[in-house]
C-alpha positions as CSV (number, residue, x, y, z in Angstrom):
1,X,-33.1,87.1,148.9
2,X,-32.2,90.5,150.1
3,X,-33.3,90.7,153.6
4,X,-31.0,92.4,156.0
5,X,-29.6,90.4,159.1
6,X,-30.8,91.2,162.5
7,X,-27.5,92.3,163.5
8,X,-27.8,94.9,161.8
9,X,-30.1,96.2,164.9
10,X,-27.4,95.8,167.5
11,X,-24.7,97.5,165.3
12,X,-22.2,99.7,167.9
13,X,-23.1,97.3,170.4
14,X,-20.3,96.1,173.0
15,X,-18.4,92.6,172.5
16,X,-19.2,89.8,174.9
17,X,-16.8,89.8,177.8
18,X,-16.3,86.0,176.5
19,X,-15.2,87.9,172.9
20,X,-13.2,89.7,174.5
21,X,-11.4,87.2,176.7
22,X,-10.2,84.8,174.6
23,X,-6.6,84.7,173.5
24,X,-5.7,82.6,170.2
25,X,-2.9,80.2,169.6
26,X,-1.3,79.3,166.7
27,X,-1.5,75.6,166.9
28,X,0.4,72.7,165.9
29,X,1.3,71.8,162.5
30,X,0.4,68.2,161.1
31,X,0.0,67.0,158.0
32,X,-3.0,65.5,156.1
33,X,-2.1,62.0,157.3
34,X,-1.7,62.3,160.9
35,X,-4.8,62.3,163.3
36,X,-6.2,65.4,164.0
37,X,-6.2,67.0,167.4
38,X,-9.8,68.1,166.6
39,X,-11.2,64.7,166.4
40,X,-12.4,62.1,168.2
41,X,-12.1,61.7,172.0
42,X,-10.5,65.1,172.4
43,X,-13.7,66.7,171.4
44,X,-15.7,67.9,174.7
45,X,-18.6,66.1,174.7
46,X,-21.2,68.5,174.4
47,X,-19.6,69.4,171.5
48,X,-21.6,67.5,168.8
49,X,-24.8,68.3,170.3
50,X,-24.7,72.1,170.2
51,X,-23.7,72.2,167.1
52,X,-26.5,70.2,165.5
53,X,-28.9,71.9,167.7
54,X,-27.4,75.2,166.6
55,X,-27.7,74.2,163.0
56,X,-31.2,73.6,163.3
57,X,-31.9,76.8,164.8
58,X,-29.4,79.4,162.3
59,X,-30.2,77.6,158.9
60,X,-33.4,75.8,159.2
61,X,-34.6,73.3,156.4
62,X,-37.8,74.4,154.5
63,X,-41.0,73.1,156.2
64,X,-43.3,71.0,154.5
65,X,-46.1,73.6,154.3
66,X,-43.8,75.9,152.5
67,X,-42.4,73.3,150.3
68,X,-45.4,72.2,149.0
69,X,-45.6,76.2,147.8
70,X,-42.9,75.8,146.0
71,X,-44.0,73.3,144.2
72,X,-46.9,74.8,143.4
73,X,-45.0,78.1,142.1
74,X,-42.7,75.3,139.8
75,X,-45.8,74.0,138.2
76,X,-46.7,76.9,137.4
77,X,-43.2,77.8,136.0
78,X,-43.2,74.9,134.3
79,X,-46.7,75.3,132.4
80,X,-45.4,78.8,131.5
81,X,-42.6,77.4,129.6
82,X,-44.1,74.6,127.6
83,X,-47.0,77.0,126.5
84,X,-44.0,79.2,125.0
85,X,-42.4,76.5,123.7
86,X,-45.4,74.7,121.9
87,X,-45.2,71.9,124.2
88,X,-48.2,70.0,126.2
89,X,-48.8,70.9,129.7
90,X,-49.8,67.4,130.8
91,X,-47.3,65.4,132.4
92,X,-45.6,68.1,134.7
93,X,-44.1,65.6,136.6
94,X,-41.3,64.5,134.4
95,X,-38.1,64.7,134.5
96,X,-34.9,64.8,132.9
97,X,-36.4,65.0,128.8
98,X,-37.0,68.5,126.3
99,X,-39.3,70.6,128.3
100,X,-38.8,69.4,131.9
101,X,-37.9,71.4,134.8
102,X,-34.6,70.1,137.1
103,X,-33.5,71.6,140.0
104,X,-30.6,73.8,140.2
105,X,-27.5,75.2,142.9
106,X,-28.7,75.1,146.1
107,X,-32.1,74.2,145.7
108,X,-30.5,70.4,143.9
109,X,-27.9,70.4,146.5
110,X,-30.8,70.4,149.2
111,X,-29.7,73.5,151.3
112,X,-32.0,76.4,151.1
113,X,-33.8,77.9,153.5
114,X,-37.3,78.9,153.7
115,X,-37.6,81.8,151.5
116,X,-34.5,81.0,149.6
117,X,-34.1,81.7,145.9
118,X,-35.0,78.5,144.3
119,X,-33.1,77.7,141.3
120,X,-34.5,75.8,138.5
121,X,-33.3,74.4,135.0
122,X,-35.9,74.1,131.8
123,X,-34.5,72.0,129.1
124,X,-35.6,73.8,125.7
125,X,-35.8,71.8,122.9
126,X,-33.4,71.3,120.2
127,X,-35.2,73.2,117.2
128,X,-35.1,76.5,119.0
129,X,-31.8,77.8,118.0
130,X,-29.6,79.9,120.8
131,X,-30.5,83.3,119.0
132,X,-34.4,82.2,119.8
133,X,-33.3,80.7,123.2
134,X,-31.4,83.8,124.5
135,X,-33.8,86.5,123.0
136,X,-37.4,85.3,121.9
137,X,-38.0,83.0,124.6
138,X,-37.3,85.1,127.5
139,X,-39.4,87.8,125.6
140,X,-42.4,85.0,125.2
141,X,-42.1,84.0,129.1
142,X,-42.4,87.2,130.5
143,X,-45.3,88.1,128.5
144,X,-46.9,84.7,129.5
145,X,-46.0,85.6,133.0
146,X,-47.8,89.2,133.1
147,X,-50.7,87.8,131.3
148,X,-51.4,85.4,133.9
149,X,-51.1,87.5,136.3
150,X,-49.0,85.2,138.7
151,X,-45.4,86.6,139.3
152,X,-43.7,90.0,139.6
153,X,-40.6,91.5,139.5
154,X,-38.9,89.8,136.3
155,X,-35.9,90.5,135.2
156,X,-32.6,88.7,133.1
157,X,-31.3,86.2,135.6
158,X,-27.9,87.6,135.1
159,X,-24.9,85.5,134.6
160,X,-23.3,83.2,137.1
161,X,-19.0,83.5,137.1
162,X,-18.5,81.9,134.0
163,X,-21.4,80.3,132.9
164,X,-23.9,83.2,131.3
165,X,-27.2,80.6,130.9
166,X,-30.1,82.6,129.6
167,X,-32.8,83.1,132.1
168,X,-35.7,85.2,134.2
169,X,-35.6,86.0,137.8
170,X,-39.4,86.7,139.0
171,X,-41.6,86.4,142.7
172,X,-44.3,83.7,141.8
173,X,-47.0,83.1,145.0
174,X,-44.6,84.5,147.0
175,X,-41.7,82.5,146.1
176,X,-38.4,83.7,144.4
177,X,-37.2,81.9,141.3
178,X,-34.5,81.7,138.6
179,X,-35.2,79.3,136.0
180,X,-32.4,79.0,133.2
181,X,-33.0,77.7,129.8
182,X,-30.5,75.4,128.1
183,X,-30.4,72.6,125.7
184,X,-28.7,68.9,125.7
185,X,-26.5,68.5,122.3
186,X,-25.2,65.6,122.1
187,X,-21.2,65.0,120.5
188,X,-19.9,68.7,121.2
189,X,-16.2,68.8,123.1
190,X,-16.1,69.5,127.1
191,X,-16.1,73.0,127.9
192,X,-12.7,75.2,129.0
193,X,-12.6,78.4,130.4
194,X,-12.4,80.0,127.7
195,X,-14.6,78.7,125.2
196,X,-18.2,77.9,127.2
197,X,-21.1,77.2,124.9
198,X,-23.5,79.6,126.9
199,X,-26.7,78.5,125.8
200,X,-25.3,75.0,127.2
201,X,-24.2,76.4,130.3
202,X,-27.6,76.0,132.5
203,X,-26.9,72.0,131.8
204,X,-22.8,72.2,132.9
205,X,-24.6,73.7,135.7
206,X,-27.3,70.4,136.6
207,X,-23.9,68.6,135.9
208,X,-22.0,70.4,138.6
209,X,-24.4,69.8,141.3
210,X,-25.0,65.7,140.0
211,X,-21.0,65.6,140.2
212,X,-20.9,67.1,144.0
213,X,-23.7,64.8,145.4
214,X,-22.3,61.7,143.7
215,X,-19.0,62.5,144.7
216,X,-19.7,62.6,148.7
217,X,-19.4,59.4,151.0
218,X,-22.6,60.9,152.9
219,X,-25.2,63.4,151.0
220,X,-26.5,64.0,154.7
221,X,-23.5,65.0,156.5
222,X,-22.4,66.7,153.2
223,X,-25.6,69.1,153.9
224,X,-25.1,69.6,157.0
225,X,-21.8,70.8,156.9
226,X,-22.6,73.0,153.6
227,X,-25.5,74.6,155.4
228,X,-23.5,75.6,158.2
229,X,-20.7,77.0,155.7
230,X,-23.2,78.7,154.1
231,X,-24.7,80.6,157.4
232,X,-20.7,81.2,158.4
233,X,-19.5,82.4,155.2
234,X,-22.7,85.1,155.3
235,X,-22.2,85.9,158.9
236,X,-18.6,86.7,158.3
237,X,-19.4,88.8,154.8
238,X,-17.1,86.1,153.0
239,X,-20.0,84.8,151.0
240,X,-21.3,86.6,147.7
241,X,-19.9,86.1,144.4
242,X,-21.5,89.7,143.1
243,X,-19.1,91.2,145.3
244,X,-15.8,89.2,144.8
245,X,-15.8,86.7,147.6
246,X,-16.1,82.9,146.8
247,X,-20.1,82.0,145.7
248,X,-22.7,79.0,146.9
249,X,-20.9,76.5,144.4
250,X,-17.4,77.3,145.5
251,X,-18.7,76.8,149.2
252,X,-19.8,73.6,148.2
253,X,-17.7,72.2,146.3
254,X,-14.8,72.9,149.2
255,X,-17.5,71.4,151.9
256,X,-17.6,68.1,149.6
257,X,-13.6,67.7,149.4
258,X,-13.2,68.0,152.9
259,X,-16.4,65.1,152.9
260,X,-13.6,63.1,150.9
261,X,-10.7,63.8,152.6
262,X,-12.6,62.4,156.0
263,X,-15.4,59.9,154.9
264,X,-16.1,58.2,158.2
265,X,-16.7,60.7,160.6
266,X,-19.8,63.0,161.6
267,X,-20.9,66.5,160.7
268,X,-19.4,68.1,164.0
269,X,-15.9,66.8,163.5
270,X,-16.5,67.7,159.8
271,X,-16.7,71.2,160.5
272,X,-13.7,71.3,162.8
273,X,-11.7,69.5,159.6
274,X,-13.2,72.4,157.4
275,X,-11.6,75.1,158.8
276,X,-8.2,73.6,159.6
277,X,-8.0,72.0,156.1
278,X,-8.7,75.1,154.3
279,X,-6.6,77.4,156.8
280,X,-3.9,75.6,155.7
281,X,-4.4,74.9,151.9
282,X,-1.8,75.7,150.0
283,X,-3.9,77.8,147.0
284,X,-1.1,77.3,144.4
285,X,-3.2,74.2,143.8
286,X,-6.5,74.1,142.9
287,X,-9.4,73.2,145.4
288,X,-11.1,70.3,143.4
289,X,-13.2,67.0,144.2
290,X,-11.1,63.6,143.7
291,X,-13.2,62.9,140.5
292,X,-12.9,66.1,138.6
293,X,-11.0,66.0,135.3
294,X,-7.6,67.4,135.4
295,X,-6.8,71.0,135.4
296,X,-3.8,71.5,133.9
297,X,-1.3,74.1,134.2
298,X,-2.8,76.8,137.0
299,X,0.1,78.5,136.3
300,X,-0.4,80.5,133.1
301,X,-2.6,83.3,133.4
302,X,-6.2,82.3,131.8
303,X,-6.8,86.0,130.7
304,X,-6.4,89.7,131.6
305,X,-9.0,92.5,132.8
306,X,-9.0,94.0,129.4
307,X,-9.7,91.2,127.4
308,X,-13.7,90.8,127.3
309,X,-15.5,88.0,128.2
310,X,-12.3,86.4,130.4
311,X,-11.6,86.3,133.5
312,X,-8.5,87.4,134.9
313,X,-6.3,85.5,136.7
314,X,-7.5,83.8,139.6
315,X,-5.7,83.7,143.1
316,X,-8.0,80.9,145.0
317,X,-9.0,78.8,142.8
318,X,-12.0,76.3,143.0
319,X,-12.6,73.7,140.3
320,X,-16.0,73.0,139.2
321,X,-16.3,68.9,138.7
322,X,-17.3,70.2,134.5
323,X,-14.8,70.4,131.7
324,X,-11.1,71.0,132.1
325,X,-9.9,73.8,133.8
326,X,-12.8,76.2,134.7
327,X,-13.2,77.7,138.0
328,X,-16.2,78.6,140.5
329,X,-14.3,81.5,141.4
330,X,-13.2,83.6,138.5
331,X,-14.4,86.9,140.5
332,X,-12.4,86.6,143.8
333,X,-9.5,89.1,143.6
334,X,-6.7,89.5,145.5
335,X,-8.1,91.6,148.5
336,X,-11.2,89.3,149.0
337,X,-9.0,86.3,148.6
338,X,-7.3,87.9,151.6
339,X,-10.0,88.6,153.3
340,X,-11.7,84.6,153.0
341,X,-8.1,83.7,154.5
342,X,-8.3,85.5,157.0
343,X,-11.8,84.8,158.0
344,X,-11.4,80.8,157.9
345,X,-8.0,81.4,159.8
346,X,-10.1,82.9,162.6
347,X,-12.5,79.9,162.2
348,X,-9.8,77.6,162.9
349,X,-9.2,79.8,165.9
350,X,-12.7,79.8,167.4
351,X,-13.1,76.3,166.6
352,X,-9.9,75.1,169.0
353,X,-11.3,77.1,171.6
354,X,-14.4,75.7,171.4
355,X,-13.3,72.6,171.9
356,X,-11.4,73.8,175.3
357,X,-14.6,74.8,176.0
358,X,-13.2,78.4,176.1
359,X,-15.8,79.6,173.7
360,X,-19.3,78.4,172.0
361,X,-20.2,77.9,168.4
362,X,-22.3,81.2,168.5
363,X,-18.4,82.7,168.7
364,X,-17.7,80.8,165.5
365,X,-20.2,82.1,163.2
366,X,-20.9,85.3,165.1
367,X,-21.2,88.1,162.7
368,X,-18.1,90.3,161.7
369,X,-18.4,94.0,163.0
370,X,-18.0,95.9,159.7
371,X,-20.3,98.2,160.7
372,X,-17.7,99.2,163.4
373,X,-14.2,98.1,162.0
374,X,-13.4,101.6,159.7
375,X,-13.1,105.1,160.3
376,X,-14.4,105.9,156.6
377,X,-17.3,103.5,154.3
378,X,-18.5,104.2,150.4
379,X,-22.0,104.2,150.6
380,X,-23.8,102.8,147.7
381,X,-27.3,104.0,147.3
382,X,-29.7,102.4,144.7
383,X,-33.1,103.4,144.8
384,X,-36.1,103.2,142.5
385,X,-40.1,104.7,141.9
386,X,-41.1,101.2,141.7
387,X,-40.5,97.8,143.2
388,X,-39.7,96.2,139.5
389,X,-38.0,98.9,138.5
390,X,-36.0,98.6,141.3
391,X,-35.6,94.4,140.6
392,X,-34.2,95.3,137.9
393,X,-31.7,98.1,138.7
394,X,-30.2,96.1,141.2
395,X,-30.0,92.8,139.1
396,X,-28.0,95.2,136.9
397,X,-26.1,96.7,139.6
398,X,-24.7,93.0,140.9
399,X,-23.3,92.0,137.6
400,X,-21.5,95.6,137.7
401,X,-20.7,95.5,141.1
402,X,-18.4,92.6,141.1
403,X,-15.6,94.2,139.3
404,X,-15.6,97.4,141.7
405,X,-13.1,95.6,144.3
406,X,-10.5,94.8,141.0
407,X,-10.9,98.5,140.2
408,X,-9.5,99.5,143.7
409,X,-6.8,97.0,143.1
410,X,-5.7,98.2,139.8
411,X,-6.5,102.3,140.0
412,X,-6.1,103.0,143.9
413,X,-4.0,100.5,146.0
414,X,-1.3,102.5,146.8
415,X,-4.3,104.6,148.9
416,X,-6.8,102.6,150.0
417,X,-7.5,99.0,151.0
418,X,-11.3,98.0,150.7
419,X,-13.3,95.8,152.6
420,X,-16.8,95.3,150.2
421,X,-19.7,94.1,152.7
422,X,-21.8,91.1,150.5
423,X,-25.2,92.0,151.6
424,X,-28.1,94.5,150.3
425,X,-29.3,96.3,153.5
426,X,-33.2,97.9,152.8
427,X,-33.7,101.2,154.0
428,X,-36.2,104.2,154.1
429,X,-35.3,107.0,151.7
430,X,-37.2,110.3,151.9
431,X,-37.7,110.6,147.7
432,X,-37.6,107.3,146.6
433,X,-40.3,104.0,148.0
434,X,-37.9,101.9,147.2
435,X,-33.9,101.8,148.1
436,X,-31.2,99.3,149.1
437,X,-27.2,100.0,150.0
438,X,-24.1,98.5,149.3
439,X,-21.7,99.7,152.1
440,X,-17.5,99.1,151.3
441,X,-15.0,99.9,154.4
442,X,-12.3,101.5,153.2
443,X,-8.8,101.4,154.7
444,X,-6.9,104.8,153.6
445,X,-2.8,104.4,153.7
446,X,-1.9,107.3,156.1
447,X,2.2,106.7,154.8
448,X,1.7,107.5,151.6
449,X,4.5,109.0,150.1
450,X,4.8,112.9,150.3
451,X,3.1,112.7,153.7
452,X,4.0,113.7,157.4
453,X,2.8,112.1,160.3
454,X,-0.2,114.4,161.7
455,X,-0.6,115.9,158.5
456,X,-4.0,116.6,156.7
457,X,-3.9,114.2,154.5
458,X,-6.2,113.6,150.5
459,X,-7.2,110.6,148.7
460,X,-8.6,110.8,145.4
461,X,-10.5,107.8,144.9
462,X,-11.9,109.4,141.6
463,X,-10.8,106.8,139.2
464,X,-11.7,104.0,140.3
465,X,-15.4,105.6,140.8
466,X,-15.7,107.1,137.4
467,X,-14.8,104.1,135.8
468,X,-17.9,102.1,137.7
469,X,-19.9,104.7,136.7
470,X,-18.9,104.8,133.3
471,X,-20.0,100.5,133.3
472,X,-23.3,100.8,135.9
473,X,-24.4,103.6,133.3
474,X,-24.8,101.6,130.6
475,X,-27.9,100.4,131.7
476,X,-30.2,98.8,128.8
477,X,-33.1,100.2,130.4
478,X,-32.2,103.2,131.4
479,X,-34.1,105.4,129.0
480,X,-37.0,103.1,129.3
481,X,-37.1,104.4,133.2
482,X,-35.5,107.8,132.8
483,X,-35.8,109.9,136.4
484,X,-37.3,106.6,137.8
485,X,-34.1,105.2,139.6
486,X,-30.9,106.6,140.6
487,X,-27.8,105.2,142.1
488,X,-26.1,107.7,144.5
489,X,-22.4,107.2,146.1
490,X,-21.9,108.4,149.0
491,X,-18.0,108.9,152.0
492,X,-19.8,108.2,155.2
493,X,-17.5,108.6,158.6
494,X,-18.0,105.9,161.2
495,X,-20.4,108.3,163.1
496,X,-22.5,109.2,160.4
497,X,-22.7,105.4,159.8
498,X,-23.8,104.8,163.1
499,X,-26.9,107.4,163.2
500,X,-27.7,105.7,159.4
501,X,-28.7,102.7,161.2
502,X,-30.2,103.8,163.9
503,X,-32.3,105.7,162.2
504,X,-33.2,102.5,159.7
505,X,-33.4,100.7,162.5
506,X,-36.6,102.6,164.4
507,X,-37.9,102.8,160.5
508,X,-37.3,106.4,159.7
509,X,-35.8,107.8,156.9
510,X,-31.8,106.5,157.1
511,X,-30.0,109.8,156.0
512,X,-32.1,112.1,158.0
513,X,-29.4,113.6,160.4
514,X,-26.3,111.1,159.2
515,X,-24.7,113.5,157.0
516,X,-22.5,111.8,154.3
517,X,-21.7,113.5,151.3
518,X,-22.4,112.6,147.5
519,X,-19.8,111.6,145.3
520,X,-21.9,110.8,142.2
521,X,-24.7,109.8,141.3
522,X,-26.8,107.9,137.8
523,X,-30.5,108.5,137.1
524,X,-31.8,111.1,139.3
525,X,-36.1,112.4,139.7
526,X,-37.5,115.0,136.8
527,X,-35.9,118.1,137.4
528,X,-33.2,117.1,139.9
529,X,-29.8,118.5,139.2
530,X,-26.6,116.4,138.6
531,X,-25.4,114.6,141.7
532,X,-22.0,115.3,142.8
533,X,-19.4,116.8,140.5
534,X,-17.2,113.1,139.4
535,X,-14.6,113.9,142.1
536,X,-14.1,111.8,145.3
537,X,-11.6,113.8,147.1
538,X,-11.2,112.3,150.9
539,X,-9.4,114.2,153.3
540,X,-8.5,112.6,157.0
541,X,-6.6,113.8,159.8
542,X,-5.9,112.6,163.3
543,X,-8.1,115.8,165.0
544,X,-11.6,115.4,166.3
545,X,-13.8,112.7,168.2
546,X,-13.9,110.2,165.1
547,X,-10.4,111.4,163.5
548,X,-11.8,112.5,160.7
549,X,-11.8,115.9,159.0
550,X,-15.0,116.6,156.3
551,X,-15.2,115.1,153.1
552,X,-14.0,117.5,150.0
553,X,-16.4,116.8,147.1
């Protein structure tokens, strides 16, 4: 789902004078065994309430009506694959053999929302070989698809952390879909993190989600919490694997430890334990549910950045309930690690006060401020002729994406701290019908070395960019949809930020009057010179109304 948050309308607005009146202890130390000052009694009574009535209200549960669209669109999936793999279309109801359809991720783990991607798993029989599952059959579905007539927008479902399943996302009736293929072969070994049989992977992932709702004392409570996880981690721009921060699977498997850790008491008190538990989890061990296998030694590095196809090292790490060793967050780096801390620090925070009655749940889960929190944002623009043209470009630009923060870290962190922003805001572009942004705050090092205090001071964030570039160019379709996309970055100051959204807000074109200047640029309309020259020279001062001194490009 890429729909941008109504917050988004009341960026620049003022904090609550109940924001801004609350001071934060640090709170008493206790260990895992001793009663927590968050539970029970101590708990204002209201407390338990709210929060259910909140949940209700910030993540509701899909409706009957629309669930019984989705089903439809799934039969419909599910007829689609058995015609391409020679297999009846009768019996759509079952479950579990060759040719059936299971439920994946969230949708399994019963915690989407309405309009939700839904996740699904098709279980390919075992004469296709992986060759044939990986190339052919996604070929044969999408053809099926567009002669039926029934879904739009299809692209390669893109890989998942570690797990790289085969597999189409499409829009069927109006309902967003992934479906995986995969097969069941019996005999082979567990899989590590670094060997995963891919074409196996969409059935470690049914096993992942079968391991986390058998694992939890309550499946209900379990949901609960998770949902409301899921709403905080989003509101606090903490949850999006694409972007390095920890994904839907990591989120749930920590919701299911804490389950374990406190089996006999009620949502409410369950999020309270969440964010103490994991404000004060000591990362040098593994988050992982009491019944996953052993991981081993964390110690030794499980890869490098060069090597392809592993993941580097990981600094919060999350154990899937699969195999030995692999983890559900390969792609959090060091700064988003930081960031996630941070973020379920301040939970911890909110939460205490909350029960002083000092502050409400809406303070918990209220969203962050990027859009106000940095002098200077990269802006990135991707924006297509055609809305599957665009499907696609973006689908690409997540599985690029992800690396961009551990390109900072390794090219520019003696200059610049960033803080990416996990969500695809829509906007109105004057050229192209269809465009969506990625906005990253950036936090430039004024001490640098070889710099005085009130000096005009330059930061060349050129390599990291180029080397993006270089990886986001190597688009498979980009001949096939020459001069019908483009991806254009953009330095924006905070007040050329603030007239962006404004203007996206009243539904006019978002750059008319924002200024920003162009870094770089891929794709481009006929005729259209290059974008930008490959530098990305920012220079900053202390002069001015917003501090800020032009952008050299």
């Amino acid at each position: 789902a890429m729909e941008s948050r109504s917050s988004l309308a009341s960026a620049g607005s003022n904090r609550s004078a109940l924001a801004r009146g609350v001071h934060f202890g640090e709170g008493v130390e206790w260990d895992n065994a001793a009663p927590a000052p968050s539970s029970g009694a101590q708990l204002q009574k209201s407390m338990p309430e709210q929060l259910i009535r909140e949940l209700d209200r910030i993540s509701p549960q899909v409706p009957p009506t629309r669930q019984a669209q989705i089903q439809e669109a799934l039969a419909e999936v599910l007829s689609v694959c058995r015609v391409c793999v020679g297999q009846p279309t009768g019996n759509l109801m079952q479950q579990g053999g060759e040719s059936s359809l299971l439920p994946l991720g969230s949708y399994h783990l019963g915690v989407t929302g309405p309009f939700d991607e839904i996740d699904v798993l098709f279980l390919v029989p075992a004469d296709f070989t992986p060759a044939q599952m990986s190339a052919d059959l996604p070929l044969q579905i999408t053809a099926e698809l567009h002669r039926r007539g029934v879904a739009k927008n299809v692209t390669p479902a893109g890989g998942d952390g570690l797990f790289k399943a085969p597999g189409l996302r499409f829009e069927l009736r109006g309902v967003h879909v992934k479906v995986l293929f995969s097969q069941r072969i019996p005999g082979l070994p567990q899989p590590r993190q670094e060997a995963i049989i891919q074409h196996m992977a969409g059935v470690f992932s049914r096993e992942v989600t079968d391991s986390i709702l058998a694992s939890v004392p309550n499946v209900d409570v379990f949901r609960s919490l998770l949902r409301f996880v899921r709403y905080w981690a989003k509101q606090r721009g903490v949850y999006g694997a694409f972007l390095g921060f920890p994904g839907g699977m990591a989120w749930a498997i920590c919701c299911a430890r804490i389950c374990q850790m406190y089996p006999s008491i009620d949502f409410p008190q369950l999020a309270a334990r969440f964010f103490r538990t994991l404000s004060r989890w000591d990362w040098r061990q593994p988050m992982a549910l009491d019944n996953s296998p052993a991981p081993g030694p964390m110690s030794a590095p499980t890869g490098s950045a060069e090597a392809p196809g592993i993941a580097p090292p990981c600094n919060m790490v999350v154990l899937l309930p699969v195999g030995t060793g692999i983890t559900a967050t390969s792609q959090v780096s060091d700064t988003t690690m930081k960031i996630t801390q941070k973020e379920v620090r301040r939970g911890y925070k909110m939460v205490q006060q909350v029960e002083l009655a000092r502050a409400s749940w809406l303070d918990v889960y209220k969203e962050a401020r990027f859009f106000q929190r940095h002098r200077h944002y990269l802006e990135f623009d991707f924006m297509a002729r055609t809305e599957a043209i665009q499907a696609s470009w973006i689908q690409w630009g997540k599985e690029q994406i992800q690396d961009l923060v551990r390109l900072f870290e390794s090219m520019s962190s003696k200059i610049v701290v960033v803080r990416p922003w996990p969500e695809w805001v829509e906007f109105k572009d004057a050229e192209w019908p269809y465009a969506q942004a990625i906005f990253v705050g950036l936090h430039l090092e004024r001490n640098a070395e070889g710099t005085q205090e009130g000096q005009r001071k330059s930061f060349d964030l050129r390599e990291p960019i180029v080397k993006f570039l270089e990886a986001i160019s190597a688009w498979p379709e980009a001949d096939k949809n020459a001069n019908q996309f483009e991806l254009l970055i953009k330095h924006v100051r905070f007040a050329e930020l603030e007239q962006w959204l404004e203007n996206r807000n009243q539904g006019i074109v978002a750059s008319q009057g924002s200024g920003g200047t162009a870094i770089q640029g891929v794709g481009g309309a006929p005729g259209a010179p290059p974008r930008g020259s490959g530098r990305a020279q920012i220079e900053d001062n202390e002069a001015g109304p917003s501090g800020l001194q032009h952008t050299s490009v």
